[in-house]
C-alpha positions as CSV (number, residue, x, y, z in Angstrom):
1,X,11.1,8.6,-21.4
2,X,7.5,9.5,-21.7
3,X,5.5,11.5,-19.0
4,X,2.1,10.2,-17.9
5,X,0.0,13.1,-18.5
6,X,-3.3,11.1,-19.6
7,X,-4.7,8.2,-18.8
8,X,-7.2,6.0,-20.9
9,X,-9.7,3.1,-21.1
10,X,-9.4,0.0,-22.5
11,X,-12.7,-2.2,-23.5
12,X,-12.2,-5.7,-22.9
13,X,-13.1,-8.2,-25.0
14,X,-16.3,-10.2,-23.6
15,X,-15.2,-13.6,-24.5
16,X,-11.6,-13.1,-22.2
17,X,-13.4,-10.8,-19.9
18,X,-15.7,-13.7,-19.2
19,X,-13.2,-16.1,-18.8
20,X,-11.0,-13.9,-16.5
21,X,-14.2,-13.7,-14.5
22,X,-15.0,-17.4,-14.3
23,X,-11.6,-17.9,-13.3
24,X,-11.7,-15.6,-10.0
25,X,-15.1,-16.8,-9.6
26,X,-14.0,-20.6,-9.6
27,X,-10.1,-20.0,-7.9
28,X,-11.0,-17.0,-5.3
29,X,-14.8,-17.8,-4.6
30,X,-15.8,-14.7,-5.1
31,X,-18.9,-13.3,-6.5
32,X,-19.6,-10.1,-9.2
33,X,-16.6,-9.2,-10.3
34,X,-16.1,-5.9,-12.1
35,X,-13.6,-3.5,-13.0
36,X,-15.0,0.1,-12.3
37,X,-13.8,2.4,-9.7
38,X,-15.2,5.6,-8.7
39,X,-12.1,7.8,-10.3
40,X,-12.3,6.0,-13.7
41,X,-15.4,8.8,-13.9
42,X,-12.6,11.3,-14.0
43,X,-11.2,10.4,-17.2
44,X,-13.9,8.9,-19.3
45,X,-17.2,8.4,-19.2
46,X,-19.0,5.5,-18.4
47,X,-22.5,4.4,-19.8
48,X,-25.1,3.3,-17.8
49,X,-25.4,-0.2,-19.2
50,X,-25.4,-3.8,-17.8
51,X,-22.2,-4.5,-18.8
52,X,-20.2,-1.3,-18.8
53,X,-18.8,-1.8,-15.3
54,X,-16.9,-5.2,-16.5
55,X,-15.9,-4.0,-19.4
56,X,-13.8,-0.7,-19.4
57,X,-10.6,-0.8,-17.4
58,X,-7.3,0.7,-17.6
59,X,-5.5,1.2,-20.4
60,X,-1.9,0.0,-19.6
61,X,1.2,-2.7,-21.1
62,X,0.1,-5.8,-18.8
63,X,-3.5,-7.5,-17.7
64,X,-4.2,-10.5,-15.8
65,X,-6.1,-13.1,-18.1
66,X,-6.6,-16.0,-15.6
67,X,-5.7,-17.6,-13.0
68,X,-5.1,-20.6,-12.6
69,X,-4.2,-21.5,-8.8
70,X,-4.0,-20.6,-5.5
71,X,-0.2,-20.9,-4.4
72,X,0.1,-19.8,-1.2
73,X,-2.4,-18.1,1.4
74,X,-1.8,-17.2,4.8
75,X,-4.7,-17.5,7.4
76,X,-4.5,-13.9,9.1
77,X,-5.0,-12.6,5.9
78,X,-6.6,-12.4,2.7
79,X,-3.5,-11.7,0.7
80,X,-2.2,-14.4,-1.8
81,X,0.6,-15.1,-4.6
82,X,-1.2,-16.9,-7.8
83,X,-0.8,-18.5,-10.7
84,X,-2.2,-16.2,-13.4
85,X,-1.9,-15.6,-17.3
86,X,-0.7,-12.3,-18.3
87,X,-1.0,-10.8,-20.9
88,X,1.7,-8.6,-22.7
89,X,-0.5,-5.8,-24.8
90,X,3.4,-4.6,-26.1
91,X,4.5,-8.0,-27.8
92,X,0.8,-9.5,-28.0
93,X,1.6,-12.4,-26.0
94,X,0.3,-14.8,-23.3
95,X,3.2,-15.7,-20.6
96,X,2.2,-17.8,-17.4
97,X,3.6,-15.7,-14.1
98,X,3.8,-15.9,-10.6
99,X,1.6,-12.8,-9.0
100,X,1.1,-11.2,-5.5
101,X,-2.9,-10.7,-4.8
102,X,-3.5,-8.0,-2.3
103,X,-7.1,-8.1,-0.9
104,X,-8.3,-4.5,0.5
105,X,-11.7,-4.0,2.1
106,X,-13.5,-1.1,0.2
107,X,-15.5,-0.9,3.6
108,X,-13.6,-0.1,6.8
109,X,-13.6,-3.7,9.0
110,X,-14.3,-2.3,12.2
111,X,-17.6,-0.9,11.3
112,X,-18.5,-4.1,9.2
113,X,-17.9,-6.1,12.3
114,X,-20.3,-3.3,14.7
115,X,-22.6,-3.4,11.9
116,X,-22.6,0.5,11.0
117,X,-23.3,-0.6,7.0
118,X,-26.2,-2.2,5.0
119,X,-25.0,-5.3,5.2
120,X,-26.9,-7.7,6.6
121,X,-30.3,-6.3,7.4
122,X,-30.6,-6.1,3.5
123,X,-33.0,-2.6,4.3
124,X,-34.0,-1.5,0.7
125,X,-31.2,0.3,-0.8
126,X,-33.5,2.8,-2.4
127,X,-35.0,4.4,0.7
128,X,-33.8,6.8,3.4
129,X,-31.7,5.4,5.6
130,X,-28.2,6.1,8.0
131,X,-27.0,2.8,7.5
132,X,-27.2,2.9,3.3
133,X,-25.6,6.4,3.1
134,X,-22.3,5.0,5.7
135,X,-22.1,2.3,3.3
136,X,-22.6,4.2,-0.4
137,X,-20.6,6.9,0.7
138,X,-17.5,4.6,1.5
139,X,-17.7,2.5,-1.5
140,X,-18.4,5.7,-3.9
141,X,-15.7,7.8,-2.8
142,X,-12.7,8.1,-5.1
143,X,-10.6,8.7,-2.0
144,X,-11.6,5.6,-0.8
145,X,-7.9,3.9,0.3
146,X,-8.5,0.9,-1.5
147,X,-8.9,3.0,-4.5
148,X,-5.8,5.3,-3.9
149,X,-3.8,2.2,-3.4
150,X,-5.0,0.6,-7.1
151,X,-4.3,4.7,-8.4
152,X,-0.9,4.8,-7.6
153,X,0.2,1.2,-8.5
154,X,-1.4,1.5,-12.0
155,X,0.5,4.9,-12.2
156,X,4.1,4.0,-10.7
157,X,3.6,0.9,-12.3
158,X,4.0,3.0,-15.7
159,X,7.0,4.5,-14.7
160,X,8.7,1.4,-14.4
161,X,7.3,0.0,-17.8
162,X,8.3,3.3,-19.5
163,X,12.0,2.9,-17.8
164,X,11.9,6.4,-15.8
165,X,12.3,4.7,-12.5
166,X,12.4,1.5,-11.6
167,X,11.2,1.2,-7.8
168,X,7.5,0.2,-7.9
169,X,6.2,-3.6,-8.5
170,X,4.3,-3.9,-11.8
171,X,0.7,-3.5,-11.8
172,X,-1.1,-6.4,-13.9
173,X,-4.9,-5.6,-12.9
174,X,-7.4,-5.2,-10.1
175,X,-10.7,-6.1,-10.1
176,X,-13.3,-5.3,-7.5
177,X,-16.0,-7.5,-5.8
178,X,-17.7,-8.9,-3.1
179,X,-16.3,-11.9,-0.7
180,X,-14.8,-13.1,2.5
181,X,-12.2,-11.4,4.3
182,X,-10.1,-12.3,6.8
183,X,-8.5,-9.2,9.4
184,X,-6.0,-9.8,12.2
185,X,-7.3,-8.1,15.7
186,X,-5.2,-9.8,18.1
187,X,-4.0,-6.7,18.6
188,X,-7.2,-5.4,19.7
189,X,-8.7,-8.4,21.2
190,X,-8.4,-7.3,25.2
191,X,-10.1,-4.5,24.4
192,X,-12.9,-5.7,22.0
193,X,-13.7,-9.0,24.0
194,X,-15.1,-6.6,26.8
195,X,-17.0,-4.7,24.1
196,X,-20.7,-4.9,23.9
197,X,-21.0,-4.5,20.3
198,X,-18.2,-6.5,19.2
199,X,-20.0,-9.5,21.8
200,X,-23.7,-8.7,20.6
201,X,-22.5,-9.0,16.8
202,X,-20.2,-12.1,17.1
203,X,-21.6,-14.8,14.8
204,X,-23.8,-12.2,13.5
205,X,-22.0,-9.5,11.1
206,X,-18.3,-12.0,11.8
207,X,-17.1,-15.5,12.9
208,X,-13.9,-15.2,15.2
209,X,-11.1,-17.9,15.0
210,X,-8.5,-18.4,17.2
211,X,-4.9,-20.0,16.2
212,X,-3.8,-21.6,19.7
213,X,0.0,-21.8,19.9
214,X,1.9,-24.2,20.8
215,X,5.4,-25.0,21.2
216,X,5.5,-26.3,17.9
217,X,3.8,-24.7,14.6
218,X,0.6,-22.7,15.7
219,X,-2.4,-25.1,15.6
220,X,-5.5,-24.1,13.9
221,X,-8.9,-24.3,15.6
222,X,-12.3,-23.0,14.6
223,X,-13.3,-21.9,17.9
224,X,-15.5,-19.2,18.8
225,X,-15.4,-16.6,21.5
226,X,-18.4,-18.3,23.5
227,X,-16.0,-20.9,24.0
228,X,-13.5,-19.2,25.3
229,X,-15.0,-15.9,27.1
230,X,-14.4,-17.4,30.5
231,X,-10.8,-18.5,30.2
232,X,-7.9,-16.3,30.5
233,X,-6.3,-14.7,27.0
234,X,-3.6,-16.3,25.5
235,X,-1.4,-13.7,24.4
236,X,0.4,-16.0,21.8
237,X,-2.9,-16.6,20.4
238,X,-4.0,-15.3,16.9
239,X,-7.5,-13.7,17.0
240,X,-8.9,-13.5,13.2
241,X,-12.2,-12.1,12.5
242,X,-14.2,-13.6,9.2
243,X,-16.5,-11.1,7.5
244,X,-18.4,-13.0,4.8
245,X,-20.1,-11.0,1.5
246,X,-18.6,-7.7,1.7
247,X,-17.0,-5.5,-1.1
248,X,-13.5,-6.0,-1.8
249,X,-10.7,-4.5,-4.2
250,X,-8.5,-7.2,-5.9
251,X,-4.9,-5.8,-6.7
252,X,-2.7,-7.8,-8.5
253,X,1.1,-7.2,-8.7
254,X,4.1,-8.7,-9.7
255,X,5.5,-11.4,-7.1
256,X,8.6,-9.5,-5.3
257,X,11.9,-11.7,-3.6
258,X,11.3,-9.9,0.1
259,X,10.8,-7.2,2.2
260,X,13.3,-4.9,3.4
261,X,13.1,-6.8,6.8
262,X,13.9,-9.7,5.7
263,X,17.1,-8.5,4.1
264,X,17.7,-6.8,7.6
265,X,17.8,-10.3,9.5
266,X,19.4,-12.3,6.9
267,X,22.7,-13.8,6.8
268,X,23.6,-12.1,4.1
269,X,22.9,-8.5,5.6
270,X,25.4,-6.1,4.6
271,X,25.3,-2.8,5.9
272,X,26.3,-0.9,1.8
273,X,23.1,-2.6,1.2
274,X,21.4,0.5,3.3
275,X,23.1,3.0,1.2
276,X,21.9,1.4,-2.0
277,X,18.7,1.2,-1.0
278,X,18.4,5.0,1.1
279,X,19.4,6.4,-2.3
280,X,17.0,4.9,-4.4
281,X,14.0,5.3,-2.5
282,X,15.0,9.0,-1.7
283,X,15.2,9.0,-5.3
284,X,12.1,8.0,-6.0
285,X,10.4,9.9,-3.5
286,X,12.1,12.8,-4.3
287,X,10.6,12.3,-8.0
288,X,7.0,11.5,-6.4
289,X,6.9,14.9,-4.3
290,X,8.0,16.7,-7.3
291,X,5.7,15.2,-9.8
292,X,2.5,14.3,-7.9
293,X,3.4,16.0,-4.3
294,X,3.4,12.8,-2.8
295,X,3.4,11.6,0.4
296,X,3.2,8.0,1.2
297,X,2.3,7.9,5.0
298,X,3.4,4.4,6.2
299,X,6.4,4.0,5.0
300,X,8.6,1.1,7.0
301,X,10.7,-1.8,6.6
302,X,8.1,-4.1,5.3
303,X,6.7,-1.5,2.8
304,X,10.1,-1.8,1.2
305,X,10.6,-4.7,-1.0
306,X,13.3,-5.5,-3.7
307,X,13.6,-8.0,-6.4
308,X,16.9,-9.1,-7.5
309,X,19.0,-7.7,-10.5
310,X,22.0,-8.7,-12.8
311,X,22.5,-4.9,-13.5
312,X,25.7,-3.9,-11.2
313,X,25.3,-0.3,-11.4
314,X,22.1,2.2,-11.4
315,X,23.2,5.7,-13.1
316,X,21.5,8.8,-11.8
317,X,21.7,12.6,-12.7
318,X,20.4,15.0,-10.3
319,X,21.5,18.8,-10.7
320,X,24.3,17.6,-13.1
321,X,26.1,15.6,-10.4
322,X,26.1,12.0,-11.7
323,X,26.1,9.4,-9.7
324,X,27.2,5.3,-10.3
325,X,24.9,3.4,-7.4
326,X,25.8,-0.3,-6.5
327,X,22.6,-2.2,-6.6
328,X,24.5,-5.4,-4.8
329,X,21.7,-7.3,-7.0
330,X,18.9,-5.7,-5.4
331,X,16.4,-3.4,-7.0
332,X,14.2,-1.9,-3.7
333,X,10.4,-1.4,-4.6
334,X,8.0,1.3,-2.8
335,X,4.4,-0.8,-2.0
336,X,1.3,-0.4,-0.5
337,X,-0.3,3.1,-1.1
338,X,-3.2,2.6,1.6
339,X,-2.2,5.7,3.4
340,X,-1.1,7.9,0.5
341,X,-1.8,11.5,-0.5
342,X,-1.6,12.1,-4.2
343,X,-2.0,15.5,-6.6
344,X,-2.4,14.5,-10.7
345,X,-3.4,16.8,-12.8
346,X,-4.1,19.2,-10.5
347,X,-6.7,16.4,-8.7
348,X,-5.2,16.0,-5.0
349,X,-6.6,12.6,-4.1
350,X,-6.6,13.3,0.3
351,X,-7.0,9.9,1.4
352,X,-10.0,9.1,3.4
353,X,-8.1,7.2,6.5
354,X,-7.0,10.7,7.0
355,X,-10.8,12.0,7.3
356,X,-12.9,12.4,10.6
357,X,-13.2,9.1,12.5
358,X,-11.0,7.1,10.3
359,X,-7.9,5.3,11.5
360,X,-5.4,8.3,11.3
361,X,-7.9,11.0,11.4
362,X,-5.8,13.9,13.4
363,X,-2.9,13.7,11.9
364,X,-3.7,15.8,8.3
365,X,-6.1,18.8,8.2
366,X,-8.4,16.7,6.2
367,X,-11.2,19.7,4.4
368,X,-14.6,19.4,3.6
369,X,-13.9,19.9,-0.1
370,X,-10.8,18.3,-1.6
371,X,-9.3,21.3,-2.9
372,X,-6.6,20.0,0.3
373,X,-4.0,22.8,-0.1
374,X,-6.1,26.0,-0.1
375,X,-8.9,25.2,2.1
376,X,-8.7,26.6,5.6
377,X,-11.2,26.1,8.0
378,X,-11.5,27.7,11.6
379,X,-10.7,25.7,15.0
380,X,-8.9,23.0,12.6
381,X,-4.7,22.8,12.8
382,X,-3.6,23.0,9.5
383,X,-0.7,20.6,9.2
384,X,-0.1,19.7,5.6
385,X,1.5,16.5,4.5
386,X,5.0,16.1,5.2
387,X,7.4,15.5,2.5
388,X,10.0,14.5,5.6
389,X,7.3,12.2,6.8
390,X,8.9,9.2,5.1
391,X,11.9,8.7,5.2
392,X,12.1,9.8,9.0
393,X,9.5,6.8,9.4
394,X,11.4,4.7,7.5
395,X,15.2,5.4,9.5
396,X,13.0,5.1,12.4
397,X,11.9,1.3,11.5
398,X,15.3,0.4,9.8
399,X,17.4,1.7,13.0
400,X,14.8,-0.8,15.7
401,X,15.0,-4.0,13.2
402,X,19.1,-3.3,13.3
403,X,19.6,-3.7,17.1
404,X,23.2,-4.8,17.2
405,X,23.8,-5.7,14.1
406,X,27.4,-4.1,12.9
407,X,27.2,-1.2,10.6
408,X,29.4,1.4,9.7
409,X,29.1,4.8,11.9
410,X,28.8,6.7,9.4
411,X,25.3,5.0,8.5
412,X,23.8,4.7,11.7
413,X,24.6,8.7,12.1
414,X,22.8,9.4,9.0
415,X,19.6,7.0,10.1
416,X,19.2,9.3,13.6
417,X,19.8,12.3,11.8
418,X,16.8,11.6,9.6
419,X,14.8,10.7,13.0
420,X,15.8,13.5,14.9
421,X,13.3,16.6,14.8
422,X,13.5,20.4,14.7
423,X,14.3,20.3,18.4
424,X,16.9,17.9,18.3
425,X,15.0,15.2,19.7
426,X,15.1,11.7,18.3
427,X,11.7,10.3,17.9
428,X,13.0,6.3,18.8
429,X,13.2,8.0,22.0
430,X,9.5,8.8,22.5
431,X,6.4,6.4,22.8
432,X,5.3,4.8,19.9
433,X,1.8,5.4,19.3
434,X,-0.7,7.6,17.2
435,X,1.2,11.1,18.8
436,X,4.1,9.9,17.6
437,X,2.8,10.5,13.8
438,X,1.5,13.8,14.4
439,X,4.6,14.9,16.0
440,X,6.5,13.4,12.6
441,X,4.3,15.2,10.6
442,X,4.7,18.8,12.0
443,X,8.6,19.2,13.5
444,X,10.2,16.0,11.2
445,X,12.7,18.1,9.3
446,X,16.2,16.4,8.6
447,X,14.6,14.0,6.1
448,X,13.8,15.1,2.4
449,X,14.4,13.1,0.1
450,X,16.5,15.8,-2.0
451,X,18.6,16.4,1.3
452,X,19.3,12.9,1.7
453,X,20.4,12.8,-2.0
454,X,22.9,15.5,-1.6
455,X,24.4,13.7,1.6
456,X,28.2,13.8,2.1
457,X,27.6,10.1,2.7
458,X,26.9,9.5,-1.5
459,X,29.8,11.4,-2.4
460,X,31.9,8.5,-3.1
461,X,29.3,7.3,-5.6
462,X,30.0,10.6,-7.7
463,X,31.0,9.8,-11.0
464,X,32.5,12.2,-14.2
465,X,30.2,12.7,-16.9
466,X,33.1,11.2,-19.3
467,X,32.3,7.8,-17.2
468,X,28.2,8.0,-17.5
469,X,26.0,6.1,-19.8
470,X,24.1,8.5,-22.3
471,X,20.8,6.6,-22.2
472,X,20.3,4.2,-19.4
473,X,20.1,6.4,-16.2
474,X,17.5,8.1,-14.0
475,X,16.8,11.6,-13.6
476,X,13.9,14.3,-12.2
């Protein structure tokens, strides 16, 4: 099983390039698509050419060819599943598949909506000015999330082609570009409809739409905040904001059967399913911290996902203990890197929704200079990332979707172990909101990965070595 110690370019033919284009051009209405991203500069060089930015891309087993249709959207969102060609660089064929199509904003939404980037105004991009640099500097950082999202699903992606662990969707492609977006802040609305920004830019930098609900299906209506300042809010009613012409990062995945919350609610729930699943994403996390110090940062129920299996078993070493895993025909898959912190080859990549003024600034020491594990700097807490962080997040999550569903003791006292901190305190008991991370981050400590791993609980899945496959198995 091969390491991934480098990674490399691949040039694209122009003639497929061009059709790939035409086809997101034509199915996704967007406009000058390209594949560059700030950290390909890392690993090769690019030429300052017309046509070098659509033409080098990642060197890897799969790539999206076409698509061919839209097969479901949502309207909250801009997220999609597709019918696209993929190409299979291994056999040298063409297969039709069924992909997921997640749609990140390189900018951050909130200042697109207030109108802190050159969006709009169109102010000449090669003059001074505040407004250029907010906007350059987002899209140009390689810590961008979007970026660190695409990162670590092209490289977990390769572990899963190269059969070292399989626990990560497969990455077919992502594209960059600019087009519509559509973000959720019903959340937020009864604070931002009093907002003088958000009311002076309305039908300016964003349209607003609001999804009246009924008590049948939601309806959907086009209607603006002017028409509907005066009346009282519905709090059943969707509020979705509509940026037009910014820049976006395409990610296209491999379709998945369901989240992890949807298992949770099912009729089929059964709670050895939990096990099953604990072990194999404390497995792969454990293999994350080790190899790329990892830390995912938003691990919950519906960042879990699992696509279904024939295998029975999955075989895993770990300090020569072997151990036989029931899958119960459900292989659970780590997604969504938006919040992640990531060291390869000796590169951290810090996330910038950790950095100052971003959405989870406070709750990593976030330096100046990205050499994140040896800078200090005065007046500043330095709390590093958490290697306990995610699994007590994701007990945390499991244990509120589970209510009074039956389980075996034995579980649920393993799931408030893992959410219970240095003080013996269990976080489900304290308020849920942006404290509630930080205090994760610093006192979490009865949740590593390896710990979890070595749990009385999995001691029934120990297996003799006589009784262990010599090839097909998992290890660090």
């Amino acid at each position: 099983m091969k390491e991934i110690k480098y990674i490399q370019y691949h040039k694209w033919d122009k003639k497929i390039v061009k059709n790939y284009f035409n086809s997101l051009k034509n199915v996704l209405e967007i406009k000058s698509p390209q594949f560059y991203i700030p950290f390909f500069s890392l690993y090769f060089y690019i030429h300052n050419t017309k046509n070098s930015h659509k033409l080098i891309d990642l060197k890897r087993q799969y790539y999206l060819t076409e698509i061919k249709d839209i097969i479901k959207e949502k309207y909250y969102n801009s997220n999609m599943i597709l019918d696209g060609v993929i190409y299979d660089s291994s056999k040298n064929t063409y297969i039709n598949e069924t992909i997921f199509c997640k749609t990140i904003p390189v900018l951050e939404i909130i200042h697109c909506i207030n109108n802190n980037y050159n969006l709009i105004n169109n102010n000449n991009y090669h003059l001074p000015s505040g407004y250029n640099y907010n906007t350059f500097k987002k899209i140009n950082d390689i810590n961008n999330t979007a970026y660190i999202d695409v990162f670590c699903s092209f490289l977990f992606s390769k572990l899963v082609v190269n059969n070292i662990l399989p626990n990560f969707a497969i990455f077919y492609g992502s594209t960059n570009c600019i087009g519509n977006y559509k973000y959720d802040i019903t959340d937020e609305y009864s604070d931002l409809r009093i907002d003088k920004c958000f009311n002076q830019n309305l039908n300016n930098t964003f349209k607003l739409d609001i999804y009246v609900s009924s008590d049948e299906e939601s309806d959907e209506s086009d209607e603006d905040f002017s028409d509907s300042e005066e009346s009282d809010i519905n709090y059943n009613d969707d509020y979705i904001a509509k940026i037009k012409n910014i820049p976006l990062q395409l990610l296209f995945i491999e379709k998945l059967e369901g989240t992890l919350e949807d298992y949770l609610i099912s009729d089929e729930f059964n709670g050895e399913v939990i096990l099953s699943c604990l072990f194999q994403i404390s497995f792969a996390l454990h293999y994350l911290q080790k190899k790329y110090k990892f830390t995912h940062n938003d691990l919950h129920i519906n960042n879990i996902m699992y696509s279904n299996t024939e295998k029975e078993y999955l075989y895993y070493k770990i300090n020569n203990k072997y151990f036989r895993i029931p899958t119960y025909g459900k292989i659970f898959k780590i997604i969504d890197f938006g919040r992640s912190i990531i060291t390869y080859n000796n590169k951290t990549y810090m996330n910038d929704v950790f950095s100052k003024n971003s959405e989870a600034w406070g709750q990593y020491y976030y330096p100046s200079q990205v050499d994140f594990y040896n800078k200090k700097e005065k007046n500043i807490p330095d709390t590093k990332p958490s290697f306990n962080f995610d699994l007590c997040r994701l007990s945390m999550t499991i244990l509120d979707e589970l209510g009074d569903r039956t389980i075996d003791n034995s579980i649920l006292d393993l799931l408030n172990h893992m959410c219970t901190d240095k003080y013996g305190d269990n976080y489900r008991d304290m308020i849920d909101d942006f404290s509630l991370y930080i205090n994760i981050s610093k006192n979490s400590v009865n949740s590593l990965p390896i710990d979890i791993l070595n749990h009385k609980i999995f001691k029934e899945y120990r297996v003799q070595k006589k009784n262990f496959p010599l090839k097909l198995y998992y290890k660090f």
